[in-house]
N, C-alpha and C positions, 0 to 999 in steps of 0.2 A: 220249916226246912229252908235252908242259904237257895240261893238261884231260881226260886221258885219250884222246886221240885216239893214232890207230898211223899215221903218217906214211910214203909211198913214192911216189917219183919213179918219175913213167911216159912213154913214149915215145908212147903211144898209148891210146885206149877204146874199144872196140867192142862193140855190145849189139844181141841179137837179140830179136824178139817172139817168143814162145811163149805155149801153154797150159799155166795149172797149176791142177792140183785143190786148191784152198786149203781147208782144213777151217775154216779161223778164222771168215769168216762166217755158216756154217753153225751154229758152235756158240754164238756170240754174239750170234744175229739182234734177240732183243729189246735186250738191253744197246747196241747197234750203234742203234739205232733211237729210244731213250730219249738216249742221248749225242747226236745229232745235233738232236736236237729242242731238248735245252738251249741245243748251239750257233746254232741259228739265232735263237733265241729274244736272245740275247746279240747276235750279229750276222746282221740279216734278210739282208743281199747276199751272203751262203753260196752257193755252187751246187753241188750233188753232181754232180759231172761222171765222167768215167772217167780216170783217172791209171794210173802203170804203175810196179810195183814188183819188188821185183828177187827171185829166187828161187834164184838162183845165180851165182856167180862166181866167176873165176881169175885170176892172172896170169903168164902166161906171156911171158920175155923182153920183161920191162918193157909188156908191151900186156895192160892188162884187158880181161876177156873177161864179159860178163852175160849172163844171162836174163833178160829184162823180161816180167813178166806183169799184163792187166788187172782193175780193180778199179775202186770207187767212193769217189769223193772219200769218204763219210759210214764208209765203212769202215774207208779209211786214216786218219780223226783218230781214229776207235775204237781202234784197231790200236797207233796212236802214244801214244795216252791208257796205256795198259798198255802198255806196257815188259816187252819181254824175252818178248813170248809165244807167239815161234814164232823159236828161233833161226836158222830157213832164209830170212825174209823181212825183206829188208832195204828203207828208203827209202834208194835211188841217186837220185842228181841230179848236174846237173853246172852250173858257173857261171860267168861272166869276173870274174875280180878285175882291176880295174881299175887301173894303176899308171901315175902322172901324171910327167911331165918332170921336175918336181923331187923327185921320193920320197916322192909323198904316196899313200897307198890310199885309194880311196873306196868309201863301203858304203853304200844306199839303206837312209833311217827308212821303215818300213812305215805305212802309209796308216791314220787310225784304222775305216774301215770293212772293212778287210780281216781274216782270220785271227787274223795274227800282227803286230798294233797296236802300234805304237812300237815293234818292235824292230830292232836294226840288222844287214843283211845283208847279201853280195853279190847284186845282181839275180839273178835263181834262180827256179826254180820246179820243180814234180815234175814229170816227162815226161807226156807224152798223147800222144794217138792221132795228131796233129800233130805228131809228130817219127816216125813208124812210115815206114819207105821200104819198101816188101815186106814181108819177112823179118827185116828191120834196121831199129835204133832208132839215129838219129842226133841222140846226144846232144850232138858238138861243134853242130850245129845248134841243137838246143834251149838250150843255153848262149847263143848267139849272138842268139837271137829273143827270149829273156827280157832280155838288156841292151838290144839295141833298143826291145820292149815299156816297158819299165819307164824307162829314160835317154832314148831319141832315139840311141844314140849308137850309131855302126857301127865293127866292128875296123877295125884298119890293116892296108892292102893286108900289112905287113911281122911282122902280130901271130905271137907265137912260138907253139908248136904243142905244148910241153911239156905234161903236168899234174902235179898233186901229187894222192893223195888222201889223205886223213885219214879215218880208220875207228874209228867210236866212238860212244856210246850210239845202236845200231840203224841208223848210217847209215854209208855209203856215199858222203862229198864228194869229187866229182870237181874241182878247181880248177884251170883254167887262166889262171894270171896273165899281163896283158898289158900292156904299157906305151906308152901312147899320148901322142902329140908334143906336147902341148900340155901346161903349167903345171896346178894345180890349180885356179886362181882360175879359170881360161878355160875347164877342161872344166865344172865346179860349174855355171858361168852359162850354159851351153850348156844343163846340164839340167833347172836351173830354168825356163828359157824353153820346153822343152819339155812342163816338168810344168804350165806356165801355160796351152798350148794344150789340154790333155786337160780333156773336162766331168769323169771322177772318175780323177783317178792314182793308181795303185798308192803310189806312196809320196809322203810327204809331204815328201820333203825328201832332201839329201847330209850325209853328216855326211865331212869331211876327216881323217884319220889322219895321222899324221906319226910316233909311239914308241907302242909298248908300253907307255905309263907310262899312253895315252889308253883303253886297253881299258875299258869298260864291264859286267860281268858279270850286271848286270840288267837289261840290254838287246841282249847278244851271245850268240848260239846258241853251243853248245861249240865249235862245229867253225870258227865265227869267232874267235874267243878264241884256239881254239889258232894256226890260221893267222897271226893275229897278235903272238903272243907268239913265235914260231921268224922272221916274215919282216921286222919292225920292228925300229928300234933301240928299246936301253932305255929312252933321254932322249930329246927333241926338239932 
């Protein structure tokens, strides 16, 4: 698989809450506490919220299987900042990749007061205490509420149920591509009109895909890059 990512077609995700005794904040609390301050400092509309990250996982007969444990948003950019420092903690998330009538993918420009400013991504976000059902993390849910959140736009009654993940630098992308009835130019203008009604939207814009030739690699997270260099054609 391109970018480093390890590619596997799944039937199904399924992720439970648990507790895990994480040693990482404990041994990093100042350094944890000094990098966030930078961060806010750079971007004040930061919120350390509580996020859920993964501690475990399997797959078993095409269905993955997680532990989702909580944390603090200020932890997990610490956590993400260092690389590779607890190989049992992974960031899992899950997204809709959006695939238009005529074969175009579209990826949401990140908003410049947010996180992660200009870059371009599938609507997404880490899980939270808002996708917790009981016991259970309902990530197809969380998928679902981040492209509403973010586009306006809801699946089709008909959206396929497949995912793909790709597993690579620390993460865990769960990808369910969907292909929704409308042209590119008609969904794009739906979600600009959307992004018009919001006082601050998460992104700032759609950018349309059409080849592999259109990958941007200073503006696309791995695990986008790779997705689109295995799911795109070469040329336009």
């Amino acid at each position: 698989m391109s970018e480093g990512f390890r590619s596997t077609r799944l039937t199904d995700v399924t992720a439970r809450f648990v507790d895990h005794a994480w040693a990482f904040p404990r041994a990093h609390e100042a350094a944890i506490a000094a990098y966030w301050q930078a961060r806010i400092a750079r971007s004040p509309g930061l919120f350390d919220g509580t996020v859920l990250l993964c501690c475990a996982h399997a797959i078993v007969d095409g269905v993955a299987q997680l532990d989702l444990f909580a944390t603090r948003y200020s932890i997990f950019t610490y956590y993400r900042h260092v690389r590779h420092a607890d190989p049992q903690v992974r960031n899992a998330f899950a997204a809709i990749v959006p695939w238009t009538a005529d074969g175009a993918v579209l990826l949401g420009a990140m908003g410049a007061h947010t996180a992660n400013a200009g870059q371009l991504y599938f609507p997404c976000g880490t899980p939270d205490p808002d996708d917790v059902r009981g016991t259970a993390v309902d990530l197809a849910g969380s998928a679902a509420r981040e492209l509403a959140e973010e586009t306006g736009l809801e699946l089709p009654e008909a959206a396929e149920t497949a995912w793909i993940l790709l597993e690579g630098e620390d993460q865990l992308a769960f990808l369910r591509p969907v292909r929704f009835p409308e042209p590119a130019a008609v969904i794009a203008a739906r979600i600009a009109d959307h992004l018009r009604s919001e006082a601050e939207p998460e992104l700032a814009g759609i950018a349309v895909m059409r080849s592999a030739a259109e990958i941007d690699p200073a503006r696309m997270p791995g695990f986008v890059r790779a997705y689109l260099a295995q799911a795109l054609p070469k040329r336009a």
